[in-house]
TIMI-2910 file (N, C-alpha, C, CB; in pm, 1 decimal, decimal comma, always signed):
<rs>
+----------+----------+----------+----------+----------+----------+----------+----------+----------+----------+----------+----------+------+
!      n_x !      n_y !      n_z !     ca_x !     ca_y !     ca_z !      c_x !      c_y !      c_z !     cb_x !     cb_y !     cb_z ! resn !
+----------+----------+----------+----------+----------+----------+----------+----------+----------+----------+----------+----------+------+
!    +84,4 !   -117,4 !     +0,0 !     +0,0 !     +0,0 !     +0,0 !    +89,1 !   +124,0 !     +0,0 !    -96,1 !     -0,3 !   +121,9 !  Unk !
!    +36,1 !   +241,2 !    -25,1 !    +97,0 !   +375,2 !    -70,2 !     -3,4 !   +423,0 !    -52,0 !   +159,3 !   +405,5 !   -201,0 !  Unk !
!    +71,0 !   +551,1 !    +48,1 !    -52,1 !   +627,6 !    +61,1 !    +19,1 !   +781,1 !    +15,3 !   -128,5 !   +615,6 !   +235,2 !  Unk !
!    -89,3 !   +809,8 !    -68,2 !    -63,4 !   +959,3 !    -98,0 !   -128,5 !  +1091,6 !    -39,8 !    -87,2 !   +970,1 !   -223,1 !  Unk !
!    -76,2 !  +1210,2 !    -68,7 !    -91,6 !  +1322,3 !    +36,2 !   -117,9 !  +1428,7 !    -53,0 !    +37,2 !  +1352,6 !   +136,3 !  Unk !
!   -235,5 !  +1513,9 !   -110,4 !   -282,2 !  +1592,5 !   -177,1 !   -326,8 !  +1713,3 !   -103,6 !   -365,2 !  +1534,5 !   -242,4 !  Unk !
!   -279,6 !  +1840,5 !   -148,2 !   -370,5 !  +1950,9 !   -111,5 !   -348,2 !  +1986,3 !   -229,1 !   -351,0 !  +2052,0 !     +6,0 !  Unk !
!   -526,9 !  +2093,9 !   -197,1 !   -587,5 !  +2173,3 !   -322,3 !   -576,4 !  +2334,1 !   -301,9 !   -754,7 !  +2132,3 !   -342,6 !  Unk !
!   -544,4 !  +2392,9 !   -372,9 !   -524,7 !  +2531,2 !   -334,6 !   -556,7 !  +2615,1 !   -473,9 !   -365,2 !  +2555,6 !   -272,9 !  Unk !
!   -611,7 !  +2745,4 !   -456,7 !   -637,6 !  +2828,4 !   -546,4 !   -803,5 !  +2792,0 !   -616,6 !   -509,6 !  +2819,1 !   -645,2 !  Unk !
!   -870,7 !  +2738,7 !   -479,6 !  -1048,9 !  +2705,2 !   -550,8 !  -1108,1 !  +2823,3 !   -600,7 !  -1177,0 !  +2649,6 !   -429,9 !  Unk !
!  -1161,7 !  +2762,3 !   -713,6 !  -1247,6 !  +2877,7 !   -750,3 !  -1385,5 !  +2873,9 !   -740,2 !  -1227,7 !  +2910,7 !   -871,3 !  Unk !
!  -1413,2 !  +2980,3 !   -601,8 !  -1529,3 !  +2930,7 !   -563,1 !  -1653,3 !  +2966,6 !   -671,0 !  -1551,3 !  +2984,0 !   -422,6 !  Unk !
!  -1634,4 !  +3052,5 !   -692,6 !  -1744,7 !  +3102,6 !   -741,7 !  -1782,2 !  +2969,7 !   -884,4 !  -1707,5 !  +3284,0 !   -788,7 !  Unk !
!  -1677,1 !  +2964,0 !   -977,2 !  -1730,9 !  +2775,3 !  -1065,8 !  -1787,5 !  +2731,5 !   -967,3 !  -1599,8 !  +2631,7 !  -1120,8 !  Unk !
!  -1751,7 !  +2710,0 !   -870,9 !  -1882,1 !  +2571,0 !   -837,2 !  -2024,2 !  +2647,4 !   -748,9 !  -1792,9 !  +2411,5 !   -692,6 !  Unk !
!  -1979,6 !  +2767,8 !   -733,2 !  -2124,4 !  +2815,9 !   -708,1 !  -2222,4 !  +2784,5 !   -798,7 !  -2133,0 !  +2951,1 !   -698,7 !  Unk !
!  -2121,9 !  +2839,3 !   -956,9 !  -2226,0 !  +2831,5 !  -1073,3 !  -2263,4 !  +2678,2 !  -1115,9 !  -2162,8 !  +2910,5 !  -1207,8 !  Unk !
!  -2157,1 !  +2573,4 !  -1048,2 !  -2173,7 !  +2426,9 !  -1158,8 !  -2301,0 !  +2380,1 !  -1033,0 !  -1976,7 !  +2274,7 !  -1185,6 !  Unk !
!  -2281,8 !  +2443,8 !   -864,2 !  -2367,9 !  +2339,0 !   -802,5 !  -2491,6 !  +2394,3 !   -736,2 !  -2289,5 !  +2260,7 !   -699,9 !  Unk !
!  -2471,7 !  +2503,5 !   -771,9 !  -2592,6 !  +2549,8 !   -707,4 !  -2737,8 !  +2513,1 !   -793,0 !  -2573,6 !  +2710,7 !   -689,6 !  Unk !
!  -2753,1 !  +2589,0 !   -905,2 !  -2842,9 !  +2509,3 !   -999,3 !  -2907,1 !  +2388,3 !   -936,0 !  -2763,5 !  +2461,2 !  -1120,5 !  Unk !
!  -2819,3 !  +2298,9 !   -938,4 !  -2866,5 !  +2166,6 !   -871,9 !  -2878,9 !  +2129,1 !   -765,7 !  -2819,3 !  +2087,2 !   -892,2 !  Unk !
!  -2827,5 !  +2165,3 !   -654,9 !  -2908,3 !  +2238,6 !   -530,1 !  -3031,1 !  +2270,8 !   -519,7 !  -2869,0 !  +2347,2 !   -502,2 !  Unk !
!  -3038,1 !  +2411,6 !   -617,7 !  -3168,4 !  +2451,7 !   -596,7 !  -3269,8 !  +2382,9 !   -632,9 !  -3187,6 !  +2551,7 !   -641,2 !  Unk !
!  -3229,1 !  +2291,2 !   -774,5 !  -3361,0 !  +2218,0 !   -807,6 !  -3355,3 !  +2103,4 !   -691,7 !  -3367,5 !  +2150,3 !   -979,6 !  Unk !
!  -3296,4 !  +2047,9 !   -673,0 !  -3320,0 !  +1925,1 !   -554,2 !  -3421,4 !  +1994,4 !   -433,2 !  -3144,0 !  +1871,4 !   -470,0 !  Unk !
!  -3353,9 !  +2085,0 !   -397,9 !  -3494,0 !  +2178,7 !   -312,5 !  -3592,9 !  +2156,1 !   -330,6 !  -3521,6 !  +2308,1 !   -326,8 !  Unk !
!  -3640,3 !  +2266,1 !   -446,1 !  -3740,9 !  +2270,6 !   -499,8 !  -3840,3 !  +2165,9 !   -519,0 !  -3711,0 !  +2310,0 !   -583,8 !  Unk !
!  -3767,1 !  +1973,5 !   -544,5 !  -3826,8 !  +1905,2 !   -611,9 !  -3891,8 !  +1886,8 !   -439,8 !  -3749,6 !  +1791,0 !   -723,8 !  Unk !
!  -3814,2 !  +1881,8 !   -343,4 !  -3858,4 !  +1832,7 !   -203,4 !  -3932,2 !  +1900,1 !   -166,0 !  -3777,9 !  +1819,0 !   -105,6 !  Unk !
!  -3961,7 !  +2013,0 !   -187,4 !  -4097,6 !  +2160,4 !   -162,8 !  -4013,7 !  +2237,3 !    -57,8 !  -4299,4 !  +2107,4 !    -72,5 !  Unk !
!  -3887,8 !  +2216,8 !    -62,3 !  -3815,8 !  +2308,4 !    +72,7 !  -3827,6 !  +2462,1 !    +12,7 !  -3615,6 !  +2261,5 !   +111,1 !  Unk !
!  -3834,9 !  +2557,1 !   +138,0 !  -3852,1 !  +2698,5 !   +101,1 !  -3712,8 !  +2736,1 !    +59,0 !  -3910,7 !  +2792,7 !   +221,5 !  Unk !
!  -3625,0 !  +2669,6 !   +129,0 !  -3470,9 !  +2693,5 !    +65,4 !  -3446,7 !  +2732,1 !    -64,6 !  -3392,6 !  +2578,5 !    +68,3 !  Unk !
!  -3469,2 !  +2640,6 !   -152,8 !  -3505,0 !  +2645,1 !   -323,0 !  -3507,4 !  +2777,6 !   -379,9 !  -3654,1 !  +2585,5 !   -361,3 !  Unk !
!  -3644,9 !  +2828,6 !   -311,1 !  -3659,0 !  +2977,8 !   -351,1 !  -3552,5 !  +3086,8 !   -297,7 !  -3796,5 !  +3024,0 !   -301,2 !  Unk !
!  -3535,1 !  +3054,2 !   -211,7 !  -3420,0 !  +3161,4 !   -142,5 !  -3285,8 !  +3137,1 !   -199,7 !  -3401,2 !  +3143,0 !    +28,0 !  Unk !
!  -3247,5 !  +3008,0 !   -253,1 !  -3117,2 !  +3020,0 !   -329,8 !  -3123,7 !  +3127,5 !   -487,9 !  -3076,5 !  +2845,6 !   -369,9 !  Unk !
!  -3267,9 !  +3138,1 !   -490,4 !  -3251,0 !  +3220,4 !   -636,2 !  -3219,6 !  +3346,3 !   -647,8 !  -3359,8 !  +3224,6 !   -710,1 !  Unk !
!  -3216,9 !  +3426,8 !   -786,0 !  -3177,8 !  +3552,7 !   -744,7 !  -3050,3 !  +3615,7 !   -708,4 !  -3236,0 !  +3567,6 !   -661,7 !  Unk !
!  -2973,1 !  +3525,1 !   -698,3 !  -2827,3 !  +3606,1 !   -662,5 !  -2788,3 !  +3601,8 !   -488,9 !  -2848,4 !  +3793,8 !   -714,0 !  Unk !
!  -2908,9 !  +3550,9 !   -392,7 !  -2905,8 !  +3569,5 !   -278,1 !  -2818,3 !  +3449,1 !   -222,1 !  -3037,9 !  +3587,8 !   -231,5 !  Unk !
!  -2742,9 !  +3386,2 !   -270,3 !  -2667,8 !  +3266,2 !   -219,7 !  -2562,7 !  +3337,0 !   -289,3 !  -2709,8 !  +3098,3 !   -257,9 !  Unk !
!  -2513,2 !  +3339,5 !   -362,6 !  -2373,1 !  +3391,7 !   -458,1 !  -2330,2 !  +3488,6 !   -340,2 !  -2406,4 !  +3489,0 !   -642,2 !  Unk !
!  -2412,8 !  +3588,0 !   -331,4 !  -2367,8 !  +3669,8 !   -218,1 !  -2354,8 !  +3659,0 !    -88,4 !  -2418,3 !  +3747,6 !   -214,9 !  Unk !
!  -2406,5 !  +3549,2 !    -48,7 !  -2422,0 !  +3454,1 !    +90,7 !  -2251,4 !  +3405,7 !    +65,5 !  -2576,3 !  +3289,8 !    +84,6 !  Unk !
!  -2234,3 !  +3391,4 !    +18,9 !  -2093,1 !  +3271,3 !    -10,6 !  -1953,7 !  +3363,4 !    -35,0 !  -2121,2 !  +3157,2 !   -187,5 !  Unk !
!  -1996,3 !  +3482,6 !   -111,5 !  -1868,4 !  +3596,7 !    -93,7 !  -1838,1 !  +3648,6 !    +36,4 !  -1893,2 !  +3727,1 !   -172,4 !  Unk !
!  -1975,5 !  +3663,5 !   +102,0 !  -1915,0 !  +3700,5 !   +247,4 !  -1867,6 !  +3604,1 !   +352,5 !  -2010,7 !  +3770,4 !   +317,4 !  Unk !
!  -1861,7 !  +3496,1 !   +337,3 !  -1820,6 !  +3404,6 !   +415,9 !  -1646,9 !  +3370,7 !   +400,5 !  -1915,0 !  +3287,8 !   +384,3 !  Unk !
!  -1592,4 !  +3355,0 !   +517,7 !  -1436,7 !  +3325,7 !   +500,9 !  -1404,5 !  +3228,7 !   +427,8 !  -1368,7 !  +3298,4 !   +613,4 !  Unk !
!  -1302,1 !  +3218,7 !   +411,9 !  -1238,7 !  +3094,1 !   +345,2 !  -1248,9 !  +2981,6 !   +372,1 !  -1134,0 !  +3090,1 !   +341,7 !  Unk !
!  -1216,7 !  +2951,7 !   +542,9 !  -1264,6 !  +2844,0 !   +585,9 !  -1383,1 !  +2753,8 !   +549,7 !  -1273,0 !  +2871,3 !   +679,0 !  Unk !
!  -1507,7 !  +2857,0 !   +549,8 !  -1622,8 !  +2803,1 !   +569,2 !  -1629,2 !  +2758,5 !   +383,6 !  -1748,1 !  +2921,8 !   +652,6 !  Unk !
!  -1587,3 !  +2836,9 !   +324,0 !  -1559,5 !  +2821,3 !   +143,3 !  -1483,0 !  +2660,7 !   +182,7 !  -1412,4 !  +2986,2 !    +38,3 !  Unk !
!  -1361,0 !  +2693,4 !   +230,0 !  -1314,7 !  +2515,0 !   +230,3 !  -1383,5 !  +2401,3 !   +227,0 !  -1254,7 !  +2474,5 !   +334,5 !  Unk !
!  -1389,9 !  +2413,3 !   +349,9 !  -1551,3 !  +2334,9 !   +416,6 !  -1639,3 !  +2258,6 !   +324,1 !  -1667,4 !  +2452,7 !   +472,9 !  Unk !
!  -1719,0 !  +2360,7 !   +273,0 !  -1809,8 !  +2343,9 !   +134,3 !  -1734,3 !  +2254,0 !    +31,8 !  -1839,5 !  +2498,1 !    +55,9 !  Unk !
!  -1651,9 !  +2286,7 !    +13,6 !  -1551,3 !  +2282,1 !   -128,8 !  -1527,7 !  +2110,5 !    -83,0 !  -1363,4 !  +2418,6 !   -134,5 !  Unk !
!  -1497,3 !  +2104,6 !    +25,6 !  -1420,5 !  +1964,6 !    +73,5 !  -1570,0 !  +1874,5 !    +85,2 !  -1311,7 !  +1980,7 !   +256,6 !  Unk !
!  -1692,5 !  +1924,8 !   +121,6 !  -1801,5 !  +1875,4 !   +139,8 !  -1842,5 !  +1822,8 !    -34,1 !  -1897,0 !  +1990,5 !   +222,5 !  Unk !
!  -1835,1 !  +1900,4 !   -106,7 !  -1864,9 !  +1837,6 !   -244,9 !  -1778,3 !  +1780,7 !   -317,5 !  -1909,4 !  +1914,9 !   -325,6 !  Unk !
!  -1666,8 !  +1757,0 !   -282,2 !  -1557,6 !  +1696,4 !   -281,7 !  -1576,3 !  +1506,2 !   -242,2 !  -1472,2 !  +1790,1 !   -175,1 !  Unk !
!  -1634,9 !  +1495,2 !   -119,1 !  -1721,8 !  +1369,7 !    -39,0 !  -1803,0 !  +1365,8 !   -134,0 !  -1798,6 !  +1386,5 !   +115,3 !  Unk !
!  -1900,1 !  +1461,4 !   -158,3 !  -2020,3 !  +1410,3 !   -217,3 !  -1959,8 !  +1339,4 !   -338,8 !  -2133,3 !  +1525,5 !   -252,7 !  Unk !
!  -1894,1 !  +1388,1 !   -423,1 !  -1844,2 !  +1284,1 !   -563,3 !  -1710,2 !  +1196,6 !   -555,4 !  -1812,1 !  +1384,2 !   -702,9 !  Unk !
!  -1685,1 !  +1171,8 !   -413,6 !  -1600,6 !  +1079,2 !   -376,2 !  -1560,8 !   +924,4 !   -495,2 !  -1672,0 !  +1043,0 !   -235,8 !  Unk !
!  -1684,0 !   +871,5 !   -523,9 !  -1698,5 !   +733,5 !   -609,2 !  -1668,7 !   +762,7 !   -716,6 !  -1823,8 !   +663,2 !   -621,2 !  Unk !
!  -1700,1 !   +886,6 !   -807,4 !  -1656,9 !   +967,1 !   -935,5 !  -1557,6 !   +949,9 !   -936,2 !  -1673,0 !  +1096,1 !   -956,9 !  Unk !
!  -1459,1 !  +1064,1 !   -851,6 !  -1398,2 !  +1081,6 !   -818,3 !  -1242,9 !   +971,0 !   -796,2 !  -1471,2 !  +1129,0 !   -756,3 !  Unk !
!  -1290,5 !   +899,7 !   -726,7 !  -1188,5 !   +754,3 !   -709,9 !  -1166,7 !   +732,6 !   -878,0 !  -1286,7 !   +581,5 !   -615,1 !  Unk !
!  -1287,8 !   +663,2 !   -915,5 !  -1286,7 !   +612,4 !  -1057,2 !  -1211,6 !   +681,1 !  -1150,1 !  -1411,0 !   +607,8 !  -1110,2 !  Unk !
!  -1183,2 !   +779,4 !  -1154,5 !  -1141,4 !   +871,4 !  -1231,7 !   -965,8 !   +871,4 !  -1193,9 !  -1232,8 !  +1012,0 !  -1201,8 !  Unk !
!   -929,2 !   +862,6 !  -1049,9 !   -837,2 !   +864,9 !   -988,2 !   -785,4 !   +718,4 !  -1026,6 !   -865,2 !   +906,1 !   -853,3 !  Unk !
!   -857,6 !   +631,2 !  -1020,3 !   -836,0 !   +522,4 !  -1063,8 !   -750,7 !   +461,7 !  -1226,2 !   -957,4 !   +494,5 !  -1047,0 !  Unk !
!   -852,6 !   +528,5 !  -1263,6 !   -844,9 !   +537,7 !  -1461,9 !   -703,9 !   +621,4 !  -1473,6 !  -1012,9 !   +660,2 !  -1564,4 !  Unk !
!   -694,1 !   +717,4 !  -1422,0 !   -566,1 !   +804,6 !  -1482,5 !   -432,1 !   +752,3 !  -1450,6 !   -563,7 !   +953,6 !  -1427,0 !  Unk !
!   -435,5 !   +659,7 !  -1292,4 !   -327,1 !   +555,5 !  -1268,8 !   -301,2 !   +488,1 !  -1363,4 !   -346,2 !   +469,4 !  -1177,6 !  Unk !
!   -386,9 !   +387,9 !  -1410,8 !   -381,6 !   +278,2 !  -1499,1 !   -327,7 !   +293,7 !  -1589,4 !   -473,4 !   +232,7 !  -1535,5 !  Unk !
!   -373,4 !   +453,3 !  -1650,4 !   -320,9 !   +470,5 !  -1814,0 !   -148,5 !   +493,5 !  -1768,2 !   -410,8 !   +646,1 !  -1921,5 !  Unk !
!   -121,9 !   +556,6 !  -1654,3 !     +4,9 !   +561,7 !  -1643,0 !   +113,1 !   +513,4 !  -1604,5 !    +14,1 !   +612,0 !  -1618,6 !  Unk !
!    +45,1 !   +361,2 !  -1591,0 !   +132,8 !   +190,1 !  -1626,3 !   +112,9 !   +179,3 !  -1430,4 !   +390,7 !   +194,7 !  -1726,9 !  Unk !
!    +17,3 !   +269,1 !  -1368,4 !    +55,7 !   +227,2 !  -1238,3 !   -118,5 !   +172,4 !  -1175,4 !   +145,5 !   +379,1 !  -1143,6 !  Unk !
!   -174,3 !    +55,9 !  -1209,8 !   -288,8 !     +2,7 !  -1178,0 !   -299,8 !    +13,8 !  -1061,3 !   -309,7 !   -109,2 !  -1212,2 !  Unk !
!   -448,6 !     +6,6 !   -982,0 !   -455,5 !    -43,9 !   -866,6 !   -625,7 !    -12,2 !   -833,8 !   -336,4 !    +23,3 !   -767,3 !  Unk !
!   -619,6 !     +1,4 !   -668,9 !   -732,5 !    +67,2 !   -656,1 !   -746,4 !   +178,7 !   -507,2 !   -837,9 !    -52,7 !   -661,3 !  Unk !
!   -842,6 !   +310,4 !   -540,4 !   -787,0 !   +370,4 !   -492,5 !   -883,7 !   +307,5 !   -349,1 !   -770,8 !   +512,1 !   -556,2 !  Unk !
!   -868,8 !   +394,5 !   -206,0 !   -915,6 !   +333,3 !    -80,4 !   -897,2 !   +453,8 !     +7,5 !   -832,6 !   +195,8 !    -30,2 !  Unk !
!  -1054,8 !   +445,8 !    +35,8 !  -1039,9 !   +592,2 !   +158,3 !  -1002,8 !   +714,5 !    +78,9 !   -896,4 !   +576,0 !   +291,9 !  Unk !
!  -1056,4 !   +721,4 !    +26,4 !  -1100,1 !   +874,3 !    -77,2 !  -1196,1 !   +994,7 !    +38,3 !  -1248,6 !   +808,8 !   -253,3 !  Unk !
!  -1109,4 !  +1061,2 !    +92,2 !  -1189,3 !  +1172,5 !   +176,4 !  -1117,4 !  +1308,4 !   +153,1 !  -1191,9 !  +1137,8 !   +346,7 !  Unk !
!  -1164,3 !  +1404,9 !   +176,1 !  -1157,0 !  +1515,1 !   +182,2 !  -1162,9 !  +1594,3 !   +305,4 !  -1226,0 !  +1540,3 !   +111,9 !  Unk !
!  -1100,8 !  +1694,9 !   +348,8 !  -1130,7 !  +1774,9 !   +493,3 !  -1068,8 !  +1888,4 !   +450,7 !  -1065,7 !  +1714,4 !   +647,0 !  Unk !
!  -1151,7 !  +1984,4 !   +500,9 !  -1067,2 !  +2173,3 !   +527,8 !   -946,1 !  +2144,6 !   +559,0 !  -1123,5 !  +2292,4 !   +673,6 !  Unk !
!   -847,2 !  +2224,3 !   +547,0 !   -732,8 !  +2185,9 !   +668,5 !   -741,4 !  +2356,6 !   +729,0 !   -528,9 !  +2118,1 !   +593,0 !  Unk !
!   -716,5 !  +2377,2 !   +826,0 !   -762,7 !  +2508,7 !   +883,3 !   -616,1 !  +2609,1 !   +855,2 !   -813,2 !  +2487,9 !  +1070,4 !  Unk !
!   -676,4 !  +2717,3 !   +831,9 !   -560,6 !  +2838,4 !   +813,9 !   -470,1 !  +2833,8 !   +878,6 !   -588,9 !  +2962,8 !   +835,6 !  Unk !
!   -287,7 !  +2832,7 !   +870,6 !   -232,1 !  +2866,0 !   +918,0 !   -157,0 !  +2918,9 !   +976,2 !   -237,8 !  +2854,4 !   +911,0 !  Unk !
+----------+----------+----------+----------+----------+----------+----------+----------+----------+----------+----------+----------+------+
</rs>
């Protein structure tokens, strides 16, 4: 086993405002949450500029989990092509806090 050690730096939050919110909001919406409506409008984009970095991490590392299985697979596939097979294990994500 080999374990490797990744950090991500330079997120751009605002792409995934635009790639995940959309779909957010409709998942809301489909559940009848009032949330839904309140993400529209620009009122989350601006919810998310004022928030620190941390809490941006956070998020970032949270949808990060959410496509964990993608994610592997993909991590997986790009090994292979590069003569180094395997499989990946314990695919997580966490903030690491400012230092």
């Amino acid at each position: 086993m080999v374990k490797l050690e990744l950090e991500l730096t330079e997120i751009d939050y605002n792409y995934l405002l635009q790639e995940y919110l959309p779909k957010v909001q409709e998942k809301l919406q489909q559940s009848g949450s009032p949330l839904g409506s309140m993400l529209s409008g620009g009122f989350a984009g601006g919810m998310l500029n004022l928030m620190p970095n941390s809490v941006k991490d956070r998020l970032a590392a949270e949808l990060i989990n959410a496509n964990a299985a993608r994610l592997t697979e993909e991590l997986e596939n790009i090994a292979a092509r590069n003569g180094i097979p395997g499989k990946v294990k314990n695919f997580r994500a966490t903030a690491k806090d400012d230092e």
